[in-house]
N, C-alpha and C positions, 0 to 999 in steps of 0.2 A: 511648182518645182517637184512635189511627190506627188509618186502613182499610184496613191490610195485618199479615199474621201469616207469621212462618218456616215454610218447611214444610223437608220433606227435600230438597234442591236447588238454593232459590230463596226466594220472596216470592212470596206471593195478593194482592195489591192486588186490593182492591171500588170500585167505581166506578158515578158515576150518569152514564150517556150523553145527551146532547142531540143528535141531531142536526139537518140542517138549520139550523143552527149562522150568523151573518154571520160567523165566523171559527172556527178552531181556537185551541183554547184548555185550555188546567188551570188548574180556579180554587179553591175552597177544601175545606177537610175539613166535611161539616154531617153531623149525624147525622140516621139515618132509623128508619124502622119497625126494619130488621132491623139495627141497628147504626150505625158511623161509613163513608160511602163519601168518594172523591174526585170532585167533581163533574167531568165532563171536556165540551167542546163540541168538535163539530167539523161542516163545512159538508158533505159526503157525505149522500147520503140513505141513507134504510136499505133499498137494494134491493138482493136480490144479494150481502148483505157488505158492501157499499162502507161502510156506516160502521163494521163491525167492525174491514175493512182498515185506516181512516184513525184509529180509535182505537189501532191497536196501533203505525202507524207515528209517533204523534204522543207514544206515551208511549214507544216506546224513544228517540227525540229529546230526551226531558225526563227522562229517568233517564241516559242516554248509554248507553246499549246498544244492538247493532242488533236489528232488529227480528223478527229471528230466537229471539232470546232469549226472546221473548214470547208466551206462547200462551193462549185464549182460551179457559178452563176451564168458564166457563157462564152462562149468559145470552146466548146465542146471536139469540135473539128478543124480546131484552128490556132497557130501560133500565138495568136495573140487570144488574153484569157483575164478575166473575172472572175476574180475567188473572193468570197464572204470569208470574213474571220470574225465570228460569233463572239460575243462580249462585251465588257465597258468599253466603247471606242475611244475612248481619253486614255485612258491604260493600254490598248492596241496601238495607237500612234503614237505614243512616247516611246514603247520599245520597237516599232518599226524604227523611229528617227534613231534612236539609237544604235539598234543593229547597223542600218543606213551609215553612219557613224563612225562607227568601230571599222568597220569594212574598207571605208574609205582611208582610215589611218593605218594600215597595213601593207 
C-alpha cells in the first residue's frame, strides 16, 4: 500500500514526477502499472536536472531531512523515480506514514 521499502541504510521511496508543475507539491499515494508511487509536482523544467534537483530539495523538506540525505537511484530520464533517503529506515517510515497521514487529513 506504500511506495517506499527499507533497504540497508535508509528508504526507496518511488515516485511519479510532474514537472512544469504551477507549484511544488506532494500529493497522494495512487497505484500504477509497476506498483504504489508518490505523486510529487514541482514547477522546474526537466532540463539539465533542474527538476530532479527541485524533486530532491522538495522531498528532504517534507520528510525533514537535508537534502544531502537523498539520492536519486533511478529514473534519471523519466517520470517515474527512485530516490534513497539515507538513514535509520524505521525512523524514515514512521515519518513517511505520518506525513502520508497528515496530508490525507486535510
Amino acid at each position: 500500500m506504500y511506495p517506499w521499502r527499507p533497504v540497508t541504510g535508509g528508504v526507496i521511496l518511488h515516485i511519479s514526477l510532474t514537472p512544469k508543475s504551477s507549484m511544488d507539491a506532494v500529493g497522494e499515494i495512487v497505484e500504477g502499472a509497476g506498483g504504489y508511487v508518490l505523486k510529487v509536482k514541482v514547477r522546474a523544467i526537466p532540463d539539465k536536472g533542474a527538476a530532479n534537483q527541485a524533486v530532491v530539495k522538495l522531498l528532504g523538506k517534507w520528510v525533514g531531512v537535508p537534502k544531502s540525505s537523498l539520492e536519486l537511484v533511478s529514473g534519471g530520464r523519466s517520470r517515474l523515480k527512485s530516490i534513497k533517503i539515507s538513514g535509520n529506515s524505521a525512523d524514515i517510515v514512521k515519518v513517511l506514514e505520518m506525513r502520508v497521514e497528515l496530508d490525507k487529513s486535510r
